[in-house]
C-alpha positions as a Markdown table, in Angstrom:
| # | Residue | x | y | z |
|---|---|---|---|---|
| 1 | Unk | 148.1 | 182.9 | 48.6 |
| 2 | Unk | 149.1 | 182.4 | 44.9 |
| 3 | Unk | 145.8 | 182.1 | 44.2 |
| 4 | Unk | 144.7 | 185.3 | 46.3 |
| 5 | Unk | 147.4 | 187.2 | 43.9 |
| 6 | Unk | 146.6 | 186.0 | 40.9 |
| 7 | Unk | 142.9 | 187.5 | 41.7 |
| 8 | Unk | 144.5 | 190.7 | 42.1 |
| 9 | Unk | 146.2 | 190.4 | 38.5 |
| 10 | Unk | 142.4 | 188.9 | 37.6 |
| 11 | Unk | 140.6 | 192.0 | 39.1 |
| 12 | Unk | 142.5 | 194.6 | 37.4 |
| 13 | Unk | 142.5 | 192.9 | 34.0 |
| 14 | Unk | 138.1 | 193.0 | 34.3 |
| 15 | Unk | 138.4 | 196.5 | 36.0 |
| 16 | Unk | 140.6 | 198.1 | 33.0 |
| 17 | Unk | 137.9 | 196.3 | 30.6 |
| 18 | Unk | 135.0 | 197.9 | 32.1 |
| 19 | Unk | 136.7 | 201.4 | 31.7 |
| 20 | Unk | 137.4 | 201.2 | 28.4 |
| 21 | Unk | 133.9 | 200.5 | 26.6 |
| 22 | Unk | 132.4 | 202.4 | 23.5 |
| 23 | Unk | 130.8 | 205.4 | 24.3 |
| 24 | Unk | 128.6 | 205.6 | 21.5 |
| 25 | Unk | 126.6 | 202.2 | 21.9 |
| 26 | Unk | 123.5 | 202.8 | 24.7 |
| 27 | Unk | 123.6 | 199.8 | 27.2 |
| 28 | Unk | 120.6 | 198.0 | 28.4 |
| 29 | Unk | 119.4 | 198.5 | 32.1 |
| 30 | Unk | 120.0 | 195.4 | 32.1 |
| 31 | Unk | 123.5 | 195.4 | 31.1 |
| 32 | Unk | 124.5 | 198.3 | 33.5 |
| 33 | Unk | 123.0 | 196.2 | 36.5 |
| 34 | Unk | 125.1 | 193.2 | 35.6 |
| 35 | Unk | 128.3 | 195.4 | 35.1 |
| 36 | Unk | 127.7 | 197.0 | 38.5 |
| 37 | Unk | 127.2 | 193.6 | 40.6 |
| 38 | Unk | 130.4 | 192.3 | 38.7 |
| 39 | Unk | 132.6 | 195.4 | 39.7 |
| 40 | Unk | 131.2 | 195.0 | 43.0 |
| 41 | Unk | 132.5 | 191.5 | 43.5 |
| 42 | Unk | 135.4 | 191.9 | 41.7 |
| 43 | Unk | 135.9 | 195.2 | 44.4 |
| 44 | Unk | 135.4 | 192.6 | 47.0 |
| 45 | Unk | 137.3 | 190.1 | 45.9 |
| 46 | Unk | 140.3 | 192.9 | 45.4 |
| 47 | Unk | 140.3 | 193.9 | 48.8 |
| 48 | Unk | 140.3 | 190.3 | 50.3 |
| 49 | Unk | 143.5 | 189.6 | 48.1 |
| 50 | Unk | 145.0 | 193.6 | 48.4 |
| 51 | Unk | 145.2 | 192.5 | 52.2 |
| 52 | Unk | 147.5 | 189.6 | 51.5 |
| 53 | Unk | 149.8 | 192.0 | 49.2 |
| 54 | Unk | 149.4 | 194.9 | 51.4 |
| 55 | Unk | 150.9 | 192.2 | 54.3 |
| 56 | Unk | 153.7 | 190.9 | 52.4 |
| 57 | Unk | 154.7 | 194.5 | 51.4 |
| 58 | Unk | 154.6 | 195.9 | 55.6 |
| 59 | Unk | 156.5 | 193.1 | 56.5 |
| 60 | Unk | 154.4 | 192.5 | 59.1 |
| 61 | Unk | 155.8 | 188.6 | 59.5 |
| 62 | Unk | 159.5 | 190.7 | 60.8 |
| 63 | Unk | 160.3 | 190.4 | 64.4 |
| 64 | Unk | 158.0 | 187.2 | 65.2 |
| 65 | Unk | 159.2 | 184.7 | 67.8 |
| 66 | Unk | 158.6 | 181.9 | 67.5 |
| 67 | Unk | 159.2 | 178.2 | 69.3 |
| 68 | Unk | 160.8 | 174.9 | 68.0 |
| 69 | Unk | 160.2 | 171.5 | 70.0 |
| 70 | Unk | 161.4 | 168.4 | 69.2 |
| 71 | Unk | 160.9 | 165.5 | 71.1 |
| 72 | Unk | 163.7 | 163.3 | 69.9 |
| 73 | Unk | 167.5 | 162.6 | 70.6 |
| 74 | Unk | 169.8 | 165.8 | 70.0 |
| 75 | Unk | 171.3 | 163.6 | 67.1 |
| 76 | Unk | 172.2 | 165.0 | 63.6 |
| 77 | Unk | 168.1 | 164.5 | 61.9 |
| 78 | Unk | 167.1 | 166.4 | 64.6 |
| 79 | Unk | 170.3 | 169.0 | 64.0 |
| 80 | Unk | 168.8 | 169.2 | 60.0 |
| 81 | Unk | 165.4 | 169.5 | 61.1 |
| 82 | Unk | 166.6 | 172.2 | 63.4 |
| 83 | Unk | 168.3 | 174.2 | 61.0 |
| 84 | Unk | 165.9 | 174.2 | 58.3 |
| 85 | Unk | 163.2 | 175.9 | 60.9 |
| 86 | Unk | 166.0 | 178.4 | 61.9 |
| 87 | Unk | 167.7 | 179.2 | 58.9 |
| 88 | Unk | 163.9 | 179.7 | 57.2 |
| 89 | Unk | 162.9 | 181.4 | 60.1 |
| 90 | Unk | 165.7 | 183.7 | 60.0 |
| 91 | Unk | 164.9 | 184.8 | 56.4 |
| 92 | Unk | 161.2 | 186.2 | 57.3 |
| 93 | Unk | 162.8 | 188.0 | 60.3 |
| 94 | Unk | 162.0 | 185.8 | 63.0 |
| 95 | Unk | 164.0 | 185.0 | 66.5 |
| 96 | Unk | 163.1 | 181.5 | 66.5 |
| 97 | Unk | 164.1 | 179.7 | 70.3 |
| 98 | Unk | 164.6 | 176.1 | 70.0 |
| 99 | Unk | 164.4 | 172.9 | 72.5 |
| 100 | Unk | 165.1 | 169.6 | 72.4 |
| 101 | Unk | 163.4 | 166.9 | 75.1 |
| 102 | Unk | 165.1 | 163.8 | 74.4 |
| 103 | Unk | 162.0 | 161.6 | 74.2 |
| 104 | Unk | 161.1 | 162.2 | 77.2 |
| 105 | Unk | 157.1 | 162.9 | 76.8 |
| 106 | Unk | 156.7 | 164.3 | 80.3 |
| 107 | Unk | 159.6 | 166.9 | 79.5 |
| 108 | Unk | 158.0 | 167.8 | 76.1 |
| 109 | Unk | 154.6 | 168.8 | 77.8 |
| 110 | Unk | 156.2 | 170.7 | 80.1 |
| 111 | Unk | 158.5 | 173.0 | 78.0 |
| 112 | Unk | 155.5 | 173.1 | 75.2 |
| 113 | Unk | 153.2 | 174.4 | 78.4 |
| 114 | Unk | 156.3 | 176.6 | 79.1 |
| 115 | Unk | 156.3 | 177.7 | 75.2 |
| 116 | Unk | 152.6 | 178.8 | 75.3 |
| 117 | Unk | 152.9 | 180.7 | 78.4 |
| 118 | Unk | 155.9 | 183.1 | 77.5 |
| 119 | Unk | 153.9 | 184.7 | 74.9 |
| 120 | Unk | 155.7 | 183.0 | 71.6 |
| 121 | Unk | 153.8 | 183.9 | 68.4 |
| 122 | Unk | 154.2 | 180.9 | 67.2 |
| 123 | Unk | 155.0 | 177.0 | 67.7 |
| 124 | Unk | 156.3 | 174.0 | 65.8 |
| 125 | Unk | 156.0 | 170.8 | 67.9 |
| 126 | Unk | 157.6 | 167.3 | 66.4 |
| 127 | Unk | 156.9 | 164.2 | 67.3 |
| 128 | Unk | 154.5 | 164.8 | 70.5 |
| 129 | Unk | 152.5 | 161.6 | 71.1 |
| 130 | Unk | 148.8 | 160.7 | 70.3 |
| 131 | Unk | 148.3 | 160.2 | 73.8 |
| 132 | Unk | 148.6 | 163.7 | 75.0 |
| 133 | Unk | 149.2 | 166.1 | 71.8 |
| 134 | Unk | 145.8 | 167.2 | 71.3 |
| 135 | Unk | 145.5 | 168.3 | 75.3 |
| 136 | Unk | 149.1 | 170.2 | 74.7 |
| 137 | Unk | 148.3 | 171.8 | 71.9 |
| 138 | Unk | 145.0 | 173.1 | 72.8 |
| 139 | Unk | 145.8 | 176.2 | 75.1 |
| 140 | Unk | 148.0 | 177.5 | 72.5 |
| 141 | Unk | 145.3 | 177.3 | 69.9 |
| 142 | Unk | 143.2 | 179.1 | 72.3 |
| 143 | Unk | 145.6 | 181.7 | 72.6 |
| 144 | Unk | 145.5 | 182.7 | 69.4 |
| 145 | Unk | 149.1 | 181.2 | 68.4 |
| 146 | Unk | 149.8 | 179.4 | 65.2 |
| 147 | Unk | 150.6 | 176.0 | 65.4 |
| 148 | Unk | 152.4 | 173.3 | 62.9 |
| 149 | Unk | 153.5 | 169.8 | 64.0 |
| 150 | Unk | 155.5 | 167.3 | 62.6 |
| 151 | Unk | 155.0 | 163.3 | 63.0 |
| 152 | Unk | 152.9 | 164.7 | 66.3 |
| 153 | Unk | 149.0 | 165.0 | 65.7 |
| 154 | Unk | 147.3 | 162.1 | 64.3 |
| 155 | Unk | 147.7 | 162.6 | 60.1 |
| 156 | Unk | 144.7 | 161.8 | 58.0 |
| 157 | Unk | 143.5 | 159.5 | 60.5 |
| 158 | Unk | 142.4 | 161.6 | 63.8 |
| 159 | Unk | 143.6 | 161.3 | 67.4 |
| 160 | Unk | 143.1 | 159.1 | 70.1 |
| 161 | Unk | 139.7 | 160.0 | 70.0 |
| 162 | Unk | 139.5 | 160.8 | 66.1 |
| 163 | Unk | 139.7 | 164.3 | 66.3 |
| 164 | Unk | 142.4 | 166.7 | 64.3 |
| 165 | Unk | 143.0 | 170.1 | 66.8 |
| 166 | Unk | 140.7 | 173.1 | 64.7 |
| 167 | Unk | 143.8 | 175.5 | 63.1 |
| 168 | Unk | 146.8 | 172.6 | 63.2 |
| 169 | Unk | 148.5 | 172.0 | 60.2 |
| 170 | Unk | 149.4 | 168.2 | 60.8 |
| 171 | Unk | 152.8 | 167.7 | 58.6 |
| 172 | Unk | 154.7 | 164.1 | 57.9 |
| 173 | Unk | 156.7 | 161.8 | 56.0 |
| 174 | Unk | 154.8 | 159.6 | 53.6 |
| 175 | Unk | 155.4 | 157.1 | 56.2 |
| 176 | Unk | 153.7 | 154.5 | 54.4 |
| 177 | Unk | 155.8 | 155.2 | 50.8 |
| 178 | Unk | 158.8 | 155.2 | 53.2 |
| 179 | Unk | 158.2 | 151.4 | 54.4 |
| 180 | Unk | 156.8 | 150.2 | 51.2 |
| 181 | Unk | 160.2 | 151.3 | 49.6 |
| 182 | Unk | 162.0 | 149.6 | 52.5 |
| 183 | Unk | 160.4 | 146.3 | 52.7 |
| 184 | Unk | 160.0 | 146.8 | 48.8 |
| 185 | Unk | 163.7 | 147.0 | 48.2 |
| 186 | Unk | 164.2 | 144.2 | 50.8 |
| 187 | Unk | 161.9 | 141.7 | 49.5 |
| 188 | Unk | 163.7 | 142.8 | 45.7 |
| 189 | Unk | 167.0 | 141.7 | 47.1 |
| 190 | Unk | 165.7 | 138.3 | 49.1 |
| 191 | Unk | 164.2 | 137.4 | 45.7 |
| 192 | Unk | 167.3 | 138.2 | 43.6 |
| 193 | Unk | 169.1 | 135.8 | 45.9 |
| 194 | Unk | 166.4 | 133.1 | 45.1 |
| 195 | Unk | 164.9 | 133.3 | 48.2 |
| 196 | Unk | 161.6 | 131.7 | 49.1 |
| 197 | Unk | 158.8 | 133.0 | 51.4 |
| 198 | Unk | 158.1 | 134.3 | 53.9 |
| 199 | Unk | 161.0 | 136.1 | 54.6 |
| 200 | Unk | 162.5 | 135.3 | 58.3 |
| 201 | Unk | 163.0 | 138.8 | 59.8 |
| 202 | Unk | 164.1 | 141.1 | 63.0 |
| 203 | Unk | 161.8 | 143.7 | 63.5 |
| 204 | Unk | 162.4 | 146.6 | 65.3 |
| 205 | Unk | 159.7 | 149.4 | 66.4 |
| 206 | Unk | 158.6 | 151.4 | 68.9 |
| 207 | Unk | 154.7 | 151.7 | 69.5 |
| 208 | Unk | 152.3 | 151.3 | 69.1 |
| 209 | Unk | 151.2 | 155.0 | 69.6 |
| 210 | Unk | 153.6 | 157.2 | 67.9 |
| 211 | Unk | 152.4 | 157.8 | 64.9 |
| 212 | Unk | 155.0 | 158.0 | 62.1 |
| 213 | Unk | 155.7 | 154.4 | 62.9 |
| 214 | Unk | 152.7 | 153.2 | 63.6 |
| 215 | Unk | 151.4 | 154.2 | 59.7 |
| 216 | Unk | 155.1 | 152.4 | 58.7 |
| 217 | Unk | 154.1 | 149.5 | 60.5 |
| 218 | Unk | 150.9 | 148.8 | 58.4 |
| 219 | Unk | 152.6 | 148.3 | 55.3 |
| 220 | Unk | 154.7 | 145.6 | 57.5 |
| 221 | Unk | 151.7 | 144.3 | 58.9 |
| 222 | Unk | 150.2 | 144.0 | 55.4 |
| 223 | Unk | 153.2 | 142.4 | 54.4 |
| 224 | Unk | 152.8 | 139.6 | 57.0 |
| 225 | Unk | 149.3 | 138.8 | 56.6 |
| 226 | Unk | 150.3 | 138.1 | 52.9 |
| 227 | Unk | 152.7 | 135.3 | 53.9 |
| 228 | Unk | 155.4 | 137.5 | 52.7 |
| 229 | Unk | 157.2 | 138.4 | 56.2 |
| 230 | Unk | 157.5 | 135.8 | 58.9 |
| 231 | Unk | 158.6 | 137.8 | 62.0 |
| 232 | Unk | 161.4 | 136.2 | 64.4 |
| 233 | Unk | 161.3 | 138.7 | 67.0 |
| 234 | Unk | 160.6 | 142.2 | 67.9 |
| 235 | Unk | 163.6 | 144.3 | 69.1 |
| 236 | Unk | 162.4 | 147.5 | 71.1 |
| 237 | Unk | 164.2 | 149.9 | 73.5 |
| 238 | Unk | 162.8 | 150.6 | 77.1 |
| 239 | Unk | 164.9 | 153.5 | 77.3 |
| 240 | Unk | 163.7 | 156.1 | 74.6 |
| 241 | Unk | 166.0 | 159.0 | 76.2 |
| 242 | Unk | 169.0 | 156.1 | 75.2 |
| 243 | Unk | 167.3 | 153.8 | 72.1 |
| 244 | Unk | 170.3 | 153.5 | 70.7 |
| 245 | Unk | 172.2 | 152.1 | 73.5 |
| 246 | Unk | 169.3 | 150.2 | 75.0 |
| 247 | Unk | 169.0 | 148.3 | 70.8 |
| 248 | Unk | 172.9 | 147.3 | 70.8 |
| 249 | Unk | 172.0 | 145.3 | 74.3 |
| 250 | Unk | 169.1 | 143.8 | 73.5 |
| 251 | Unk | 170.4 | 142.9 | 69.6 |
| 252 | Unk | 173.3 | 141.5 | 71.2 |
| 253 | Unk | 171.2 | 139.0 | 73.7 |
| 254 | Unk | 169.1 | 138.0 | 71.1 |
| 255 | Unk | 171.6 | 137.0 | 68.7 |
| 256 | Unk | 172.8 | 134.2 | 70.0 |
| 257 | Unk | 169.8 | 133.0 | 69.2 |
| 258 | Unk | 170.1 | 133.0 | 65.8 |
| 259 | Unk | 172.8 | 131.3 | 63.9 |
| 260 | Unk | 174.1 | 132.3 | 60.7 |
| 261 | Unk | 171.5 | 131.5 | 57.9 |
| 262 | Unk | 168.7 | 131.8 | 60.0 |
| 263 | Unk | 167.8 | 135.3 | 59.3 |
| 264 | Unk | 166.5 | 137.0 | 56.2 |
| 265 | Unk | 167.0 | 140.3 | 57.2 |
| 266 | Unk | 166.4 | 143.0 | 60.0 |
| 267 | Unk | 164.1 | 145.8 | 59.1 |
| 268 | Unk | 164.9 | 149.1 | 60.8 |
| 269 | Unk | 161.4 | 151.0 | 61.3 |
| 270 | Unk | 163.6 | 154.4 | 62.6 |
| 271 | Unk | 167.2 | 154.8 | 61.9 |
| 272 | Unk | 168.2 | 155.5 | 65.6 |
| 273 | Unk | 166.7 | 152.1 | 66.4 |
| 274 | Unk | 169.1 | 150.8 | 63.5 |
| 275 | Unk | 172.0 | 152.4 | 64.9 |
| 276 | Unk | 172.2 | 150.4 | 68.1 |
| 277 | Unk | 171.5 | 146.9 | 65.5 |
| 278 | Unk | 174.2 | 147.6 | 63.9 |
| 279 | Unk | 176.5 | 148.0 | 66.7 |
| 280 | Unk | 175.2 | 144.7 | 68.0 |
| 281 | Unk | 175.9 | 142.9 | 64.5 |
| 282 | Unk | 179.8 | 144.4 | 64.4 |
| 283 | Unk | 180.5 | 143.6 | 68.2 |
| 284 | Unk | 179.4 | 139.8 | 67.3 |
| 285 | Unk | 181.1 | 139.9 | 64.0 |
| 286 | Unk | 177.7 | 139.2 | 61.9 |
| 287 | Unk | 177.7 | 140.3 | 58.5 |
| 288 | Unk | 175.3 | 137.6 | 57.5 |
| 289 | Unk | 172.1 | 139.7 | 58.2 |
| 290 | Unk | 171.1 | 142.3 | 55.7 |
| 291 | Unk | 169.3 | 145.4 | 57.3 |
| 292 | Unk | 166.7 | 147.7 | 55.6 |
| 293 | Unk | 165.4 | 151.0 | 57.7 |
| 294 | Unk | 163.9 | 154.1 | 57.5 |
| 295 | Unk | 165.4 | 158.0 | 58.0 |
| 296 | Unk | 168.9 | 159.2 | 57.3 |
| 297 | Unk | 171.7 | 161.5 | 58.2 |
| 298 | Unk | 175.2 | 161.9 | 58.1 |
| 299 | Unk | 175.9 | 159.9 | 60.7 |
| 300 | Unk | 173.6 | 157.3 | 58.8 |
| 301 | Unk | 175.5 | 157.9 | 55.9 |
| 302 | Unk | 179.0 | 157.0 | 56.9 |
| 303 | Unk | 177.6 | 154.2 | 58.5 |
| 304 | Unk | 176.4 | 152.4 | 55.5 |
| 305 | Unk | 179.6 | 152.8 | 53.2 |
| 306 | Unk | 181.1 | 151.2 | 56.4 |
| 307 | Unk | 178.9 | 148.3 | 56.6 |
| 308 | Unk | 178.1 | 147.8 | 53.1 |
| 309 | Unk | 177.8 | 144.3 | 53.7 |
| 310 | Unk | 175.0 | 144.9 | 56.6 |
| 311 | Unk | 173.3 | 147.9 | 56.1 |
| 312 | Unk | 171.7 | 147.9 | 52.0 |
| 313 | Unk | 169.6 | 150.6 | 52.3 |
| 314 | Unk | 168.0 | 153.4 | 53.7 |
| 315 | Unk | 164.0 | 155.4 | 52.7 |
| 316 | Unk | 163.7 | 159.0 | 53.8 |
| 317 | Unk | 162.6 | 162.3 | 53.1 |
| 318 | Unk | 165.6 | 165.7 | 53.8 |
| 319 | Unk | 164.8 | 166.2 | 57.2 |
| 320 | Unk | 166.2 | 170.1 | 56.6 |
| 321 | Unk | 163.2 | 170.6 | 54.1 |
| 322 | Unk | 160.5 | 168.9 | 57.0 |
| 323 | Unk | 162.0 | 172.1 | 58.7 |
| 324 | Unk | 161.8 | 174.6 | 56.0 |
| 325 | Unk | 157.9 | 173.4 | 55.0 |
| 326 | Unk | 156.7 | 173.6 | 58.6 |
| 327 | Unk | 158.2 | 176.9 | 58.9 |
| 328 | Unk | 156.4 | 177.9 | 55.7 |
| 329 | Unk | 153.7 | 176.7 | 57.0 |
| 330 | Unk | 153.7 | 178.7 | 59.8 |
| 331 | Unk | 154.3 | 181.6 | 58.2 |
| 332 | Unk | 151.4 | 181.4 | 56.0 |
| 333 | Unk | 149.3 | 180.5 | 59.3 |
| 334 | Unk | 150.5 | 183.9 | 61.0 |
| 335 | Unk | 149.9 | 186.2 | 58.1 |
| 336 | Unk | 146.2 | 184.8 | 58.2 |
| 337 | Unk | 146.3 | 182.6 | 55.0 |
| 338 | Unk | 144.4 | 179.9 | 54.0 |
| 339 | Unk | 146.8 | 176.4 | 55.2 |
| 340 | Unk | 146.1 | 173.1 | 54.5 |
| 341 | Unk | 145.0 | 170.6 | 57.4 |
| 342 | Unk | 147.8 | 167.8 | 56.3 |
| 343 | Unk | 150.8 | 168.3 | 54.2 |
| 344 | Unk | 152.9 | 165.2 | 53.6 |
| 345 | Unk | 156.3 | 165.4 | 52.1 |
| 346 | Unk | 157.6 | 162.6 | 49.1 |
| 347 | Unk | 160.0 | 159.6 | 50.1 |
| 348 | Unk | 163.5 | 158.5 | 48.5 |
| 349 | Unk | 164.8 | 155.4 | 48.9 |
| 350 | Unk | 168.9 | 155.3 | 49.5 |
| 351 | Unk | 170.8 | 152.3 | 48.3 |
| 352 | Unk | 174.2 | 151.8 | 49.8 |
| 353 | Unk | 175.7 | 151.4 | 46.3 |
| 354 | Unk | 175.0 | 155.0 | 45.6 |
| 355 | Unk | 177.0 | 156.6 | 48.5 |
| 356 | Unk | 180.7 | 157.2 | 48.8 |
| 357 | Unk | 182.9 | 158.0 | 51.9 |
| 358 | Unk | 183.0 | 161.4 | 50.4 |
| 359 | Unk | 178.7 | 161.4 | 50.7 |
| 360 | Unk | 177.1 | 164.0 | 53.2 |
| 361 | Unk | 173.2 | 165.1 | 53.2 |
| 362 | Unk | 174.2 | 168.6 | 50.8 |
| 363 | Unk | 174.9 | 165.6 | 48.0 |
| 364 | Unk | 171.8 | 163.4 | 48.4 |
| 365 | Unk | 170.2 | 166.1 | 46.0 |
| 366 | Unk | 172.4 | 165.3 | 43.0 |
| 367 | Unk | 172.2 | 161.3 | 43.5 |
| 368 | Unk | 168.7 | 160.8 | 44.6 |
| 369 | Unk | 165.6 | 161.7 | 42.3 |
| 370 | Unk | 163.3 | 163.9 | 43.9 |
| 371 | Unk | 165.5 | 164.4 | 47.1 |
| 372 | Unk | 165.0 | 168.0 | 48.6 |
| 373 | Unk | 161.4 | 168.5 | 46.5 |
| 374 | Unk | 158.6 | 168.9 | 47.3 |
| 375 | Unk | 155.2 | 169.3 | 45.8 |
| 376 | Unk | 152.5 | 171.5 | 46.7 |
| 377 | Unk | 149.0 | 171.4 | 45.9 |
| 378 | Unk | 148.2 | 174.9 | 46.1 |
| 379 | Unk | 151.1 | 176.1 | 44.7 |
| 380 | Unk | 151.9 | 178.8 | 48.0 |
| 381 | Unk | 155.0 | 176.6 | 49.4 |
| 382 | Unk | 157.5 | 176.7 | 46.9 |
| 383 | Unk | 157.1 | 179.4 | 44.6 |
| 384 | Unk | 158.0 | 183.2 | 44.3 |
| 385 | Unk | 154.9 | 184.3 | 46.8 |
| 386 | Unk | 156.9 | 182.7 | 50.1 |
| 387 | Unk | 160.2 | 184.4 | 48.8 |
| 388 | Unk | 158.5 | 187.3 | 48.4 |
| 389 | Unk | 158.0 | 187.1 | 52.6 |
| 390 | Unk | 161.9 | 187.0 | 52.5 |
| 391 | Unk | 163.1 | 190.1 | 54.7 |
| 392 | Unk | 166.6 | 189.2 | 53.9 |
C-alpha cells in the first residue's frame, strides 16, 4: 500500500513535468510517441493506486464484522491476544465477535464452520492444527472471506501435505529465535556454573503436530544431536482443555524420581505447560531445578519474581501486537491489497532479574529491547498508511 501511494506522489511529479515543456523547441515523432506511452502507463499505474486512496478516503473498511478464534485456554495470552484484535478492530470500525475453544480441536472446527456460515467478512483463526486447518479454512476462502491465522497453517514449511491455503496470510512467533534464546540463556547459565555436557534436562512439549512447537522443538532437537542436551524425560499433558493441571500431576510423579542434583534444568516449550511444573516443584519444595520456557503474561510475570530461584527466564514476543498485526493484516486483505504469504514477528528473551513485583506486560516495553516492535518488510504495517484506515 505504501508503495501503491507513493506511485501516486510518483505519477503526478512525471505528469506536472510533461505539462510544463518549452513550447518553442519542435519534438521528434519520436519523442511524442515515447511521451504518450509514458503518460499512458503512468495513467495506468494512477488509477491502480487512486483506487487504494479513493478506498481509504470512503471508509469502506467501517462496519465490517469480523470473527476471532482461538483455540487455547481462556488464560491471560490469550486475553492480550484478544484485545489487541478488538481494540485494532474497533479503530477501523469493525464489530469484531470473538471465541475461545479451549483446545479442544473438534470444538474449534465446529465454531470456525459456524464462523464461515453466518456470513462474517472476515476470520482470524489461532492455533488450529496441521491436521485439519487447511480443510477448515478452505470454504471460507471459497467464500470470498479474508482469512489470517496465527501459529495455525503450516509457516514457511507447508501443511500436512506441503501446501500453504491460496489467500492465507500464515502469521507466527519466530519460534525458532524464541527456543534458541531459551536453551541459549540456559546453556549460558549451566556453563557459568561450571557445568559440563550434556546438560541433564526435563522437557516438556506437546506434539508433535502443532506447529509453533514443533519449529521450537528443532532447535532442541539440534541441541541434542550436538551432545549438548541429554533428555531425562518428556513431561506432556493428556488433557489439553486442563494442561496445566494435568503438568502439576505428572511433574509431581515423576519427581521422586529424581533427587536433588540430578537435574540440570527443565525447559518449558509453552508457558501454560510451565505453569503446572512449577506448581509441582513448590508442592515438593524443589528449588534445585532451574526452568527456562517460552511465552509470557502477567500471570507469568508474577510468577517468576515469586520463584526467582526456579523460574530464570522467559522468550516471547507481546502477544497484544500478534493481535494488532493479524488484524492489520486483515484489513489490508479486505481492502484488496497486496499481503504477504508469512509474517513472523521478533522474539525477546525475559530474564527474571529484570522484573519487579510492580512488573505487568504495559512495562515489558521500557525494560525489554525491541519488545512491542515490529518490522515490516514492505513498510504497510506500521506506518502512517494503516492509521490512515483509522475511523476513530
Amino acid at each position: 500500500m505504501k508503495k501503491g501511494l507513493a506511485m501516486v506522489l510518483a505519477a503526478t511529479l512525471i505528469l506536472s513535468a510533461t505539462g510544463c515543456g518549452s513550447g518553442t523547441t519542435a519534438a521528434t515523432t519520436a519523442a511524442e510517441t515515447e511521451k504518450k506511452t509514458e503518460a499512458s502507463k503512468t495513467e495506468e499505474t494512477t488509477t491502480a493506486a487512486q483506487k487504494v486512496a479513493d478506498a481509504q478516503a470512503a471508509g469502506s473498511l467501517k462496519g465490517k464484522k469480523v470473527a476471532v478464534v482461538r483455540n487455547l485456554a481462556a488464560g491471560d495470552h490469550t486475553q492480550q491476544f484478544l484485545d489487541g484484535c478488538v481494540s485494532e478492530g474497533k479503530k477501523f470500525g469493525w464489530t469484531v465477535d470473538t471465541f475461545v475453544t479451549d483446545g479442544d480441536d473438534a470444538k474449534a472446527q465446529e465454531t470456525v464452520a459456524q464462523v464461515i456460515a453466518k456470513g462474517y467478512d472476515g476470520l482470524i483463526v489461532s492455533h488450529g492444527q496441521l491436521s485439519y486447518s487447511y480443510d477448515m479454512l478452505k470454504p471460507a476462502r471459497d467464500k470470498g472471506m479474508a482469512v489470517v491465522t496465527f501459529d495455525t497453517m503450516p509457516f514457511k514449511g507447508g501443511d500436512a501435505n506441503g501446501l500453504l491455503l491460496d489467500g492465507v496470510t500464515s502469521t507466527a512467533q519466530n519460534d525458532q529465535a524464541l527456543a534458541e534464546l531459551s536453551l541459549g540463556h540456559m546453556m549460558k547459565e549451566f556453563e557459568a556454573k561450571g557445568g559440563k555436557y550434556p546438560m541433564k534436562v526435563l522437557k516438556t512439549f506437546m506434539g508433535p503436530g502443532i506447529p509453533p512447537l514443533d519449529r521450537r522443538n528443532e532447535i532442541y532437537a539440534k541441541l541434542e544431536d550436538e551432545g549438548k542436551i541429554k533428555t531425562l524425560e518428556v513431561i506432556a499433558p493428556s488433557d489439553s482443555a486442563n494442561a496445566r493441571g494435568d503438568m502439576t500431576n505428572k511433574t509431581a510423579a515423576i519427581l521422586p524420581k529424581y533427587p536433588e542434583g540430578s537435574v540440570d534444568a527443565i525447559w518449558g516449550c509453552y508457558d501454560e505447560l510451565a505453569k503446572g511444573v512449577l506448581q509441582a516443584l513448590n508442592d515438593a519444595g524443589r528449588t534445585d531445578i532451574p526452568m527456562y520456557t517460552i511465552d509470557v503474561s502477567n500471570d507469568d510475570i508474577q510468577l517468576m519474581v515469586k520463584n526467582p530461584q526456579v523460574w530464570k527466564s522467559t522468550a516471547a514476543v507481546d502477544p497484544k501486537l500478534i493481535g494488532i498485526v493479524d488484524t492489520r493484516l486483515l484489513a489490508l486483505k479486505l481492502l484488496g491489497a497486496e499481503t504477504p504469504s508469512y509474517f513472523d514477528l521478533n522474539a525477546s528473551n525475559i530474564e527474571t532479574t529484570q522484573l519487579s513485583a510492580e512488573t505487568t506486560m504495559g512495562d515489558l516495553g521500557k525494560i525489554v529491547d525491541g519488545w512491542g516492535d515490529a518490522e515490516d518488510p514492505k513498510g504497510a504495517l506500521f506506518t502512517d498508511v494503516i492509521k490512515g484506515l483509522y475511523v476513530e
